[in-house]
DRENDO-1510 file (C-alpha; in Angstrom, 1 decimal, always signed):
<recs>
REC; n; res; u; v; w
REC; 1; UNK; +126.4; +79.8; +102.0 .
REC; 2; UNK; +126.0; +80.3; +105.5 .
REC; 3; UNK; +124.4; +84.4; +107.0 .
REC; 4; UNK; +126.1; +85.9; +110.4 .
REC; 5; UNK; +123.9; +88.3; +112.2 .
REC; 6; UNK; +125.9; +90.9; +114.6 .
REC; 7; UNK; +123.5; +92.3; +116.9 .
REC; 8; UNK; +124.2; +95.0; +119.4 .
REC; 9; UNK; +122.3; +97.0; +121.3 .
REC; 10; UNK; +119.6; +97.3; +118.9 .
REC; 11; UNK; +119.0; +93.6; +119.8 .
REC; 12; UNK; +119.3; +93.7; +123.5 .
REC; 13; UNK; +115.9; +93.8; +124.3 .
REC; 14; UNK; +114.4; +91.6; +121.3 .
REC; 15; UNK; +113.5; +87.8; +120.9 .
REC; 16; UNK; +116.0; +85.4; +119.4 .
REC; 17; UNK; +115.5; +82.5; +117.0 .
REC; 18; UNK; +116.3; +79.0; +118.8 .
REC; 19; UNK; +120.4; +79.1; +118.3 .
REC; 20; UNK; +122.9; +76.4; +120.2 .
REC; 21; UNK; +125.9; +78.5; +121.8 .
REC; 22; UNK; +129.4; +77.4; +121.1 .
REC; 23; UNK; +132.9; +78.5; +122.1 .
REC; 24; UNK; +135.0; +79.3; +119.1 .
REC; 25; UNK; +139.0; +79.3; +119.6 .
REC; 26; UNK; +140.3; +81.6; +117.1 .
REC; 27; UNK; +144.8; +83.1; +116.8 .
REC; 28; UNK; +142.8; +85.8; +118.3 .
REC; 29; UNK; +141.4; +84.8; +121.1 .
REC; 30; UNK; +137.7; +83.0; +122.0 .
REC; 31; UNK; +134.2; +84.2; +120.8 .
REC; 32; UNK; +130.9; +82.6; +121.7 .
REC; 33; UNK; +128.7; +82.3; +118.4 .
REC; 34; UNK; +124.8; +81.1; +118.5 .
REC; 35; UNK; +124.7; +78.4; +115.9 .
REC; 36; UNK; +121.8; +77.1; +113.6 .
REC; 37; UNK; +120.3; +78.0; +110.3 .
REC; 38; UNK; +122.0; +81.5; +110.7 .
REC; 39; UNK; +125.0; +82.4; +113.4 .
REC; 40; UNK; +124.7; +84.7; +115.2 .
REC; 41; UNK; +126.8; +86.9; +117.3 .
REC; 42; UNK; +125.9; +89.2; +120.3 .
REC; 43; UNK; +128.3; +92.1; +120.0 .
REC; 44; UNK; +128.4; +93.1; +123.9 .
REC; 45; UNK; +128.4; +89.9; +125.7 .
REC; 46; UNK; +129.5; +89.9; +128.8 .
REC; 47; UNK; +128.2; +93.6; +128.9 .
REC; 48; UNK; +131.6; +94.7; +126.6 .
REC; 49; UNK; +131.5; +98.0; +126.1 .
REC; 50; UNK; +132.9; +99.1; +122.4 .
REC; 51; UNK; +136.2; +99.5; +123.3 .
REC; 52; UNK; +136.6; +96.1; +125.0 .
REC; 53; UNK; +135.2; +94.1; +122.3 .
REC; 54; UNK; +137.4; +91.9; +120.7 .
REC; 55; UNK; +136.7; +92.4; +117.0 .
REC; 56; UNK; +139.3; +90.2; +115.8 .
REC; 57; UNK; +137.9; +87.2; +117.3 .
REC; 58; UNK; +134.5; +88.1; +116.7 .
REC; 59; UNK; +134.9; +87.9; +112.9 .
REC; 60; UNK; +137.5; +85.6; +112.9 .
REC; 61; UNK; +135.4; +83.0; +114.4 .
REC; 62; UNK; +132.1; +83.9; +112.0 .
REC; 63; UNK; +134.9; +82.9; +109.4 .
REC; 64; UNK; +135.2; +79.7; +111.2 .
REC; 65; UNK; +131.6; +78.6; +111.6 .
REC; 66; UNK; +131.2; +78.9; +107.8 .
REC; 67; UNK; +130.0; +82.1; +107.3 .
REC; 68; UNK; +130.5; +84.6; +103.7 .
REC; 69; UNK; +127.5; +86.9; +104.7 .
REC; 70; UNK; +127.4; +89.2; +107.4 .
REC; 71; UNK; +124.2; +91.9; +108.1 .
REC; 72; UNK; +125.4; +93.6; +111.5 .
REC; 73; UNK; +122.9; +95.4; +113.6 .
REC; 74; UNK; +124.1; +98.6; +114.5 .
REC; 75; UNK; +122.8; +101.4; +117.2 .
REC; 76; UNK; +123.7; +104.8; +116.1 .
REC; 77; UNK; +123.3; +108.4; +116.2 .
REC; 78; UNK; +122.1; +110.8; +113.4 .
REC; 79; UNK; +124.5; +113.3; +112.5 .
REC; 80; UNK; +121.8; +115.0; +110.3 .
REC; 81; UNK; +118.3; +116.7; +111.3 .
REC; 82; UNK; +116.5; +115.2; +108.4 .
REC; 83; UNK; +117.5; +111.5; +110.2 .
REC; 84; UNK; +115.5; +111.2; +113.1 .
REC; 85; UNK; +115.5; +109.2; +116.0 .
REC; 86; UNK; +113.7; +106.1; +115.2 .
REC; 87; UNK; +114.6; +105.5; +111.4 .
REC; 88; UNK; +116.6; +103.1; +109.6 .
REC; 89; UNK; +119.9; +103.5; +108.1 .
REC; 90; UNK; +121.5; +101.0; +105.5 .
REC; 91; UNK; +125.1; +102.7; +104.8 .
REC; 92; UNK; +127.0; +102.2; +102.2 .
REC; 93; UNK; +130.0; +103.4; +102.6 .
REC; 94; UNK; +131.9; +104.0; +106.2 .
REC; 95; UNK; +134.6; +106.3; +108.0 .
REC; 96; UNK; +136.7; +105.6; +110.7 .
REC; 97; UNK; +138.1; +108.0; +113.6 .
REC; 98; UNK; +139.9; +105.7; +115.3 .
REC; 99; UNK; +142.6; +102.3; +114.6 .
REC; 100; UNK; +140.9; +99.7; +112.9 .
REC; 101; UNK; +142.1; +96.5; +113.5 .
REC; 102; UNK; +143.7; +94.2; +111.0 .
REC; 103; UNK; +144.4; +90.0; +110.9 .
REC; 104; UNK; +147.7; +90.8; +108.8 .
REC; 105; UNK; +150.1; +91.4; +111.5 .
REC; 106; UNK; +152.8; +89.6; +109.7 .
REC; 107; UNK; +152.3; +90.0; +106.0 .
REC; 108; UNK; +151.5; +92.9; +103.8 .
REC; 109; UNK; +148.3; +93.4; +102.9 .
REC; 110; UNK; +146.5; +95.9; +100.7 .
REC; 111; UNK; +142.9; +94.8; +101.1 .
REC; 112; UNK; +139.8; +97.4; +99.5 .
REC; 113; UNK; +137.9; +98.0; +102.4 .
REC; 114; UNK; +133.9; +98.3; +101.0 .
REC; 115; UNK; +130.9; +97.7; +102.0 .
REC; 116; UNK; +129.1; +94.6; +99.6 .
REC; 117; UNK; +126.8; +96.9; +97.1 .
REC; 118; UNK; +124.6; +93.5; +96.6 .
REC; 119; UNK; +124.1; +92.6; +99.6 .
REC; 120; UNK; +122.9; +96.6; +101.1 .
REC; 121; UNK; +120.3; +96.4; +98.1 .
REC; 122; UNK; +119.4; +93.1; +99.3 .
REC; 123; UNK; +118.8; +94.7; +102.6 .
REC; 124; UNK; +116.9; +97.5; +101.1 .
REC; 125; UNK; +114.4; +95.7; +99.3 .
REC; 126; UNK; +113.8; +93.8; +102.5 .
REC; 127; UNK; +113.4; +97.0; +104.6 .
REC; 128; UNK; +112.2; +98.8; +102.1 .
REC; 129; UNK; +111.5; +101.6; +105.0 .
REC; 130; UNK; +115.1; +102.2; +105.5 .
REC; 131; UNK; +117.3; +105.0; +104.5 .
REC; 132; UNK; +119.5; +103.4; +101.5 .
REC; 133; UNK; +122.5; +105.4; +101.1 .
REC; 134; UNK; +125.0; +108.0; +103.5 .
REC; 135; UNK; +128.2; +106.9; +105.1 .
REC; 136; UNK; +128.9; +105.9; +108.6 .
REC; 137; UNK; +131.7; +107.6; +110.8 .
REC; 138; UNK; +133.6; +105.2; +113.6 .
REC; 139; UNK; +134.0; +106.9; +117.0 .
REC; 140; UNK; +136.0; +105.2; +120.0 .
REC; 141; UNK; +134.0; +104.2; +122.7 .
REC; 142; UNK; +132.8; +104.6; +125.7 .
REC; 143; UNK; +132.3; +108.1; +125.9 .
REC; 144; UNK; +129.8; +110.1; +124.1 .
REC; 145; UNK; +131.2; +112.3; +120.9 .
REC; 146; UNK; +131.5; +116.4; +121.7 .
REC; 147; UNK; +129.1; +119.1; +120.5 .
REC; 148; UNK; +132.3; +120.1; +118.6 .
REC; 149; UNK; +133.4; +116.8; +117.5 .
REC; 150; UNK; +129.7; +116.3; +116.2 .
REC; 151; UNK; +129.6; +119.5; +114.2 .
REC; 152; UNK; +132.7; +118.5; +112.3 .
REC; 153; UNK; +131.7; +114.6; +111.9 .
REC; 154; UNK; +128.0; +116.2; +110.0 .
REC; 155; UNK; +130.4; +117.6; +107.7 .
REC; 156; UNK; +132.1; +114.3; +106.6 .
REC; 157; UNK; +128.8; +111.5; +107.5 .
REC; 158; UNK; +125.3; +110.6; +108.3 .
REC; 159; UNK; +125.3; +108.4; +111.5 .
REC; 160; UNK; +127.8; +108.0; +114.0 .
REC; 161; UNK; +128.4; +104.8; +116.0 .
REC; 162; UNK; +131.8; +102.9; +118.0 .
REC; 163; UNK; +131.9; +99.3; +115.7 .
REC; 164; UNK; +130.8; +99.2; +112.4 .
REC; 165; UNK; +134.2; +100.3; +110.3 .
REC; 166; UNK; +136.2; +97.5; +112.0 .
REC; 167; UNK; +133.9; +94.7; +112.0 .
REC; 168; UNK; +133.5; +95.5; +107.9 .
REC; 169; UNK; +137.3; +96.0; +107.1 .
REC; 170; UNK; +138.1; +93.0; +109.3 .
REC; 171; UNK; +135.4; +90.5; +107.4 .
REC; 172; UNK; +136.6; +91.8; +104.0 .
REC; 173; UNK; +139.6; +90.9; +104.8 .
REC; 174; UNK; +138.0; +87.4; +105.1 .
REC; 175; UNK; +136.8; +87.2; +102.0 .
REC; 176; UNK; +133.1; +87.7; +103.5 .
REC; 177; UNK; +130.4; +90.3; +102.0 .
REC; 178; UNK; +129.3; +92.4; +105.3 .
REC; 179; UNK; +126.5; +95.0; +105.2 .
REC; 180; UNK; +124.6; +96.6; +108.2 .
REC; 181; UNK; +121.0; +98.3; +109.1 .
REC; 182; UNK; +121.6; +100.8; +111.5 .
REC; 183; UNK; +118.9; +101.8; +113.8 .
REC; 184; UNK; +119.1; +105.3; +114.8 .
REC; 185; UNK; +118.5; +105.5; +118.5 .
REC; 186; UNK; +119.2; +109.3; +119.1 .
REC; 187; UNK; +120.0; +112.9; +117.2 .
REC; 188; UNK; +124.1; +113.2; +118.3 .
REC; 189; UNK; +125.1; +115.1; +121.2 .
REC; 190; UNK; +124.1; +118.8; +120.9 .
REC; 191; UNK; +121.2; +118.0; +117.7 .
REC; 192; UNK; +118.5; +117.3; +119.8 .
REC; 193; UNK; +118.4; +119.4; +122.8 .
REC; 194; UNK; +118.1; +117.2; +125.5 .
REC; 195; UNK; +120.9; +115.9; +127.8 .
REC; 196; UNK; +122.2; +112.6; +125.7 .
REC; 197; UNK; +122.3; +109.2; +127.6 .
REC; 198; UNK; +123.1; +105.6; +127.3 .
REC; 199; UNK; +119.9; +105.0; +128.9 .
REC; 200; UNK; +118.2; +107.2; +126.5 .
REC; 201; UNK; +119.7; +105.0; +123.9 .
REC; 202; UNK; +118.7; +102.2; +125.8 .
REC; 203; UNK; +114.9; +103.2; +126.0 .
REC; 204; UNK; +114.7; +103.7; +122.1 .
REC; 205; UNK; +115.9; +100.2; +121.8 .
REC; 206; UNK; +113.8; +98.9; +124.2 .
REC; 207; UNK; +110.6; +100.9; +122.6 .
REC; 208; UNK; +111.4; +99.6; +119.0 .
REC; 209; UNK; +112.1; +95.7; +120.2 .
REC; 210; UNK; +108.7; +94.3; +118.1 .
REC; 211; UNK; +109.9; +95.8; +115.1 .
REC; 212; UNK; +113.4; +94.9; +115.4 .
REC; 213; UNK; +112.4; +91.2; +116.0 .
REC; 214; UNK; +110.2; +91.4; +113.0 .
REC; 215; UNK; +113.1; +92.9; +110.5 .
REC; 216; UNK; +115.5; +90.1; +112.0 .
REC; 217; UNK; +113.1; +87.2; +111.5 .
REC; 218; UNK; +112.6; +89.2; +107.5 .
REC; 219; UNK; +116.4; +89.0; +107.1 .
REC; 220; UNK; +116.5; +85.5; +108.1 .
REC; 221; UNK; +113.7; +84.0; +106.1 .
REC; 222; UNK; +114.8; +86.4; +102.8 .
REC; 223; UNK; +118.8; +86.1; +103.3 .
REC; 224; UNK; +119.0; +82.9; +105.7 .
</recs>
């Protein structure tokens, strides 16, 4: 049983375990993994924003190198007072706004799309500080979400984010159990009352990099 690790911003500015980089070819396209005891894969190489990223070669190739686990790292924003900036968010359960992408472009295919109830309670008992529980809504990237899109998505979800709902319903697809920890970087656009920015989002990341390293190296050592 091999783990995957998606990190995204949330890792951007943290330390990573020694991991040998590889090309992977995949129907889809490349991806570049970092293989060892765990593989890992760094969501916005190449400085991808969300829209760019190509999600079916990501997973696909995580199928490739061997992997049935998946924990995926996730920057969001809270959609709900009581979540502030700064906490952990295990979902289990996910929305999306926007087209998810699929692997079955010539077949039919009636695939569950979940999130693996085992492997978020792992995750919980590892990060035992995190929010266990709400549901994730998908937005499409770049741009920031509306005051008014906001208000509606707080009536439907907890966190919002721009990757999460495809990289789960493509890797159930492939057979392999995904969950995520979500950090929440910032209240939405109009919660907080400050002017929302990706370098704000990029500070919060930056400030909580020690204890972002420390739940990685936790997930590895518990999950690896």
């Amino acid at each position: 049983m091999t783990l995957g690790i998606i990190g995204g911003t949330s890792l951007l500015f943290s330390e990573l375990p020694a991991l040998e980089h590889r090309r992977f070819h995949t129907p889809f396209g490349n991806a570049d993994l970092l293989i060892g005891d765990v593989v890992m894969l760094m969501r916005h190489q190449d400085g991808l924003p969300p829209h760019r990223i190509n999600v079916r070669a990501s997973i696909a190739a995580l199928a490739i190198a061997g992997v049935d686990r998946i924990v995926a790292f996730g920057s969001s924003g809270s959609l709900k007072p009581s979540i502030q900036p700064g906490s952990l968010v295990i979902p289990t359960d996910y929305i999306s706004m926007t087209d998810i992408p699929s692997i079955h472009d010539h077949a039919i295919e009636h695939i569950r799309p979940e999130l693996s109830g085992k492997l978020c309670d792992q995750l919980s008992r590892i990060i035992p500080e995190a929010w266990h529980g709400g549901v994730y809504v998908q937005t499409k990237g770049p741009r920031i979400e509306t005051v008014a899109e906001v208000q509606a998505l707080a009536t439907i979800a907890d966190i919002v984010g721009m990757t999460l709902a495809s990289e789960a319903t493509l890797a159930r697809e492939l057979c392999m159990e995904f969950a995520a920890l979500c950090t929440v970087d910032n209240y939405a656009n109009g919660l907080g009352g400050v002017m929302l920015t990706y370098e704000h989002m990029l500070e919060t990341s930056r400030s909580n990099r020690y204890r972002t390293e420390k739940i990685l190296s936790e997930i590895i050592r518990n999950l690896g």
